[in-house]
C-alpha positions, 0 to 999 in steps of 0.5 A: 500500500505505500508504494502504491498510494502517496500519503497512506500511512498516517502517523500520531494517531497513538494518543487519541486512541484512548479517547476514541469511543467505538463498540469494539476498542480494537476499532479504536486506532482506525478511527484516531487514525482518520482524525488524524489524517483529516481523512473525508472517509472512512469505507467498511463494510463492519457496519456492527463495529462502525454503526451508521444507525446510530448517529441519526439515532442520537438525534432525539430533540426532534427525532430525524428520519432519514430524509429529515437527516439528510436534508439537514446535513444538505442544509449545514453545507454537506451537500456531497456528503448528503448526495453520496449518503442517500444511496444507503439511505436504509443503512441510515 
């Protein structure tokens, strides 16, 4: 992967590992790590240790459906985000 991709190996990501809250603690580094590279992405298909439900979920004051959530995120300026995010709506 270092030969292949310029820029692909993030480093200092250790000390927000411990902060980093995620279902599974062995998930922890992945997500430090793309805080630390200001990675835009993180694709996985472990949705059980990545969950997506859960962010709209957090929303209880007012509860958000998934066109109310998108919509939202569209509105605060994450217009791709939003775009690419509606294809898995039923994920959200």
């Amino acid at each position: 992967m270092d030969h292949a991709t310029r820029d692909c190996l993030i480093t200092g990501y250790e000390s927000p590992v411990s902060v980093v809250a995620l279902p599974d603690i062995h998930d922890r580094h992945i997500l430090a790590a793309a805080v630390m590279g200001r990675c835009d992405v993180i694709a996985s298909q472990n949705l059980k240790h990545f969950p997506v439900r859960k962010v709209r979920a957090r929303l209880k004051n007012p509860p958000y459906n998934v066109a109310d959530y998108l919509n939202t995120l569209a509105r605060q300026g994450l217009v791709a985000t939003a775009a690419e995010l509606e294809q898995f709506a039923e994920l959200l």
